[in-house]
Structures are given as structure tokens and as C-alpha cells.
C-alpha positions in Angstrom: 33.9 -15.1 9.1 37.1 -17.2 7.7 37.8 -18.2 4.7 40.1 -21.0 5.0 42.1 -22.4 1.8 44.2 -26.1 2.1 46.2 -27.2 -0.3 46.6 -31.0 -0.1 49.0 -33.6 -2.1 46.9 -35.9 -4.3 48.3 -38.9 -6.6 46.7 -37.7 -10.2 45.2 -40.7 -12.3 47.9 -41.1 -15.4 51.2 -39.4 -15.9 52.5 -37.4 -13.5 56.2 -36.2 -14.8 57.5 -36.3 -11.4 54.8 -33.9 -9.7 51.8 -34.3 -7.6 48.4 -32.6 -8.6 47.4 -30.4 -5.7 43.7 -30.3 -4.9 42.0 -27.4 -3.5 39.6 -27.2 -1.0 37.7 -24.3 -0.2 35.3 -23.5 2.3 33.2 -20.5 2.1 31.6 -19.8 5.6 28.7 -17.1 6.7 28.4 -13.8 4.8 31.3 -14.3 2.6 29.3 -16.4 0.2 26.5 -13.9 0.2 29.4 -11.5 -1.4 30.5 -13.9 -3.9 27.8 -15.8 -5.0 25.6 -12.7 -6.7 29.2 -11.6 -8.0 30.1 -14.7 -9.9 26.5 -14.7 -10.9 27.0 -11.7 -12.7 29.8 -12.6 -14.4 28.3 -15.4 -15.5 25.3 -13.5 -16.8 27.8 -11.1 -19.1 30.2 -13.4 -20.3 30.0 -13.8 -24.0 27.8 -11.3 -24.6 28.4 -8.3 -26.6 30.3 -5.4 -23.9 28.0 -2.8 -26.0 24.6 -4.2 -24.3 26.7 -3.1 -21.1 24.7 0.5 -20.1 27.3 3.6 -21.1 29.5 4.5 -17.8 29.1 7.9 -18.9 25.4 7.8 -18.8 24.4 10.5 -16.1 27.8 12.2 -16.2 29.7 14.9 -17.6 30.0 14.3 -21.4 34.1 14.3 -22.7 35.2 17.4 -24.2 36.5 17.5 -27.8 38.1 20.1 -30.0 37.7 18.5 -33.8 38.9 19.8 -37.1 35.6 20.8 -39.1 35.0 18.4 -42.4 32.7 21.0 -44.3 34.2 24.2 -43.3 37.7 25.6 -42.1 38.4 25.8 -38.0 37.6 23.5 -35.5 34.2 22.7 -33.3 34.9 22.3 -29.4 32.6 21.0 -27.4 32.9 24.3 -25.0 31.5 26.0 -27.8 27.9 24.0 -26.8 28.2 24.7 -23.6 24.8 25.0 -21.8 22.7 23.8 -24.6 21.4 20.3 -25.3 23.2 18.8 -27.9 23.4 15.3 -30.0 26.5 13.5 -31.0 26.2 11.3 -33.9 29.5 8.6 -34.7 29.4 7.8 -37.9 30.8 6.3 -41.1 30.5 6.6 -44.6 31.1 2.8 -45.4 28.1 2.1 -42.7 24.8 1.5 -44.6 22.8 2.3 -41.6 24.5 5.2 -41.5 23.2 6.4 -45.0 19.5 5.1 -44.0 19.3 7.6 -40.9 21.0 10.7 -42.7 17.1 11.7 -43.9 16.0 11.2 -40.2 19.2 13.2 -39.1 18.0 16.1 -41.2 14.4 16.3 -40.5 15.3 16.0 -36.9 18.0 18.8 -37.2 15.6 21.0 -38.7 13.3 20.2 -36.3 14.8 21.3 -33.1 17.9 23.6 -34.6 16.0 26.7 -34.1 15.2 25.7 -30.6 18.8 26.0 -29.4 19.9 22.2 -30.0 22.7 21.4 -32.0 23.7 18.0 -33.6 27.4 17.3 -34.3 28.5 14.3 -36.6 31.4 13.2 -36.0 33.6 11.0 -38.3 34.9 7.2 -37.4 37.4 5.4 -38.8 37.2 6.9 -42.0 38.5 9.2 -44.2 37.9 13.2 -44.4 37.7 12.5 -48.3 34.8 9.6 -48.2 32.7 12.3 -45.6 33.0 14.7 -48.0 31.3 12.3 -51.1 28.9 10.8 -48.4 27.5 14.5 -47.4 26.9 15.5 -51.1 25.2 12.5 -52.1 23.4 12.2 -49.0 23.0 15.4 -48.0 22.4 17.2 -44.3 23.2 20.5 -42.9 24.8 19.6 -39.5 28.1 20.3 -38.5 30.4 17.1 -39.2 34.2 16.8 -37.7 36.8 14.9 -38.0 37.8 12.4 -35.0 41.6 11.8 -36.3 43.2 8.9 -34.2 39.2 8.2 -32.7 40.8 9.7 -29.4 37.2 10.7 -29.1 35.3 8.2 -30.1 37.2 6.1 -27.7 36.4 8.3 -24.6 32.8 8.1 -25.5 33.2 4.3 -25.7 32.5 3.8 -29.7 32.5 0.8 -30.9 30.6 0.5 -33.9 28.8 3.2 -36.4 26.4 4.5 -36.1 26.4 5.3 -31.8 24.3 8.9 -30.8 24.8 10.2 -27.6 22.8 12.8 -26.1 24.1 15.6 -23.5 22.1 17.7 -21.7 22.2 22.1 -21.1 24.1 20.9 -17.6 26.8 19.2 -20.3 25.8 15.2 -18.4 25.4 12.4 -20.8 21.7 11.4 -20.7 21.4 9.1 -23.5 23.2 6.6 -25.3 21.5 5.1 -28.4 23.4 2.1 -30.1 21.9 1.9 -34.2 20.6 4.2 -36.6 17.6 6.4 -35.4 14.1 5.9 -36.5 12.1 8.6 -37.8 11.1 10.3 -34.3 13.7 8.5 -31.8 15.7 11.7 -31.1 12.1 13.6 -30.8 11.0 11.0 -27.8 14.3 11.2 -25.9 14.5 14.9 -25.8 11.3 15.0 -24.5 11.9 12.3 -22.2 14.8 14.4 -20.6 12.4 17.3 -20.8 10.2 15.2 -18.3 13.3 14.2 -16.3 13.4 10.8 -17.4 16.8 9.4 -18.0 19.4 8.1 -18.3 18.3 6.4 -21.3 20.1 3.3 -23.2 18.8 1.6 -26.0 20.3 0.0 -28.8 18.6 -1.5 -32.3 20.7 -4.0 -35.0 21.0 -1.1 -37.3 24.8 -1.2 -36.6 27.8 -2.2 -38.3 31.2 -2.4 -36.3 33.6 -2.6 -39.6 33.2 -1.7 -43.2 
């Protein structure tokens, strides 16, 4: 099929400063329009919309390593260190008042499921190792929390906003990607939707702040 593109000289209404206005003329022919129609259509679809509603690229794939400076004890957490176990990532802030509302939930959860081999890390955004420190003793929880200096993490994960959870499964794939703070049993259903092979799973609440 042939796309074919003119370019012809047209007097433009008004001042022209010495040029001409060229007026295009395309003509889509046969299967090309069948390509381009559904992609402009998408692009229409998406534009202006918050990139977060977009579903996680990393949903269903292998989850990026980290090696983080610990925030209530000395070393470092890598991420090889969870290596064949189902684990949560939680991005977080102290400034981020959904944040402090899901730390009880956090908890419970953690208690929960710790003793069944999976682990929770929090893991600081865009804020200080100081303010993590005040937000843990006023707000408690017992899970490891690192320090993400530079967000070189959080920006492989594709953070943009507090709180984001991610969910990785014993194979180390992404499975879930849940944009807000957690309700009371969210992290209970997902698990066990991955149990049951469901997945991947994306969901996303307006329990979220993007800046302090």
C-alpha cells in the first residue's frame, strides 16, 4: 500500500512576510490506516491523564535490585538478601499523611505474614534519614526501613508519589503494583491472589500525595 505525501504552494489569507503557506495533503490508502488509526486513538485516550494510571512496565518482570543503607540499624539490606521469598516494597514518606494512616495496617500485616517467610521493606523517599527516624517512634512498626539516597531506586521502580507498594514474588517477578495507602486487608487479598496465580495486579486509591 502507498502512502503518498504532496506538498503544494498556497496563497495564506493575511500577511505572508514574503512566504507561501504550504498545505499538506495526505492520503492514507488500505491497511496503513488500520495501523494508525487505533494508534492515534490511543494517544488520544492517555493524553492528559495522570502517566501513574499507566499499568507498571515492570509488572510480571524481574523486580530491580537494591543494596540500601539501613535507617534503624547499622549495614545495608540488598535485595539478594530476599532472594526466593515473597516480599513487599513499601515507598514512603514522613511528610505523607497517608503514609502515617497505613503504618497501623503495615504492622498488623507484617505481623501477619512475617513468620510465614514474607518480608516487608520500607523504603525512604525524598526525605530525610532524620524525619524517618521521628516518624518510626511516633508511629511505630517493626519492619526493616532503608534509605533510598538520590531515589536511584525509587526511580527504577517508577515512584512517583508516596505512598507506592510493590509486590515481588519467591521467583523475584514484580506481581503487583498498588498506587495509595493500603486498607486494612489489601496486602492479605493480593498475596493470596498470587497464591491462586492471579496477577499481575495494579490498582491504585487517592490515598497519595506526590510532594510534601
Amino acid at each position: 500500500m502507498v502512502l503518498d505525501v504532496r506538498e503544494t504552494e498556497e496563497a495564506a489569507p493575511g500577511p505572508t512576510f514574503g512566504r507561501r503557506r504550504p498545505r499538506w495533503r495526505w492520503v492514507i490508502v488500505g491497511g496503513a490506516s488500520v495501523v494508525l488509526v487505533p494508534f492515534l486513538f490511543a494517544i488520544g485516550v492517555n493524553l492528559g491523564k495522570d502517566p501513574s494510571l499507566v499499568p507498571s512496565p515492570l509488572l510480571g518482570r524481574p523486580a530491580p535490585s537494591f543494596v540500601l543503607p539501613r535507617i534503624l540499624a547499622t549495614g545495608q539490606l540488598s535485595s539478594t538478601e530476599l532472594a526466593g521469598r515473597v516480599y513487599v516494597i513499601n515507598f514512603w514518606a514522613s511528610w505523607c499523611i497517608p503514609c502515617q494512616e497505613e503504618t497501623p495496617r503495615l504492622e498488623a500485616f507484617y505481623q501477619r505474614w512475617h513468620s510465614q517467610g514474607v518480608e516487608l521493606v520500607g523504603i525512604l523517599h525524598e526525605d530525610t534519614v532524620a524525619n524517618a527516624v521521628a516518624f518510626q517512634r511516633h508511629f511505630g512498626g517493626t519492619w526493616p526501613l532503608v534509605n533510598d539516597p538520590g531515589g536511584a531506586v525509587g526511580l527504577n521502580y517508577g515512584v512517583r508519589g508516596v505512598p507506592e507498594t510493590f509486590v515481588v514474588d519467591s521467583r523475584g517477578l514484580v506481581m503487583a503494583k498498588l498506587i495509595g495507602a493500603v486498607g486494612p486487608t489489601t496486602l492479605d487479598g493480593v498475596l493470596n491472589q498470587i497464591a491462586a496465580g492471579d496477577g499481575p495486579i495494579s490498582t491504585r486509591n487517592d490515598q497519595y500525595r506526590t510532594s510534601p
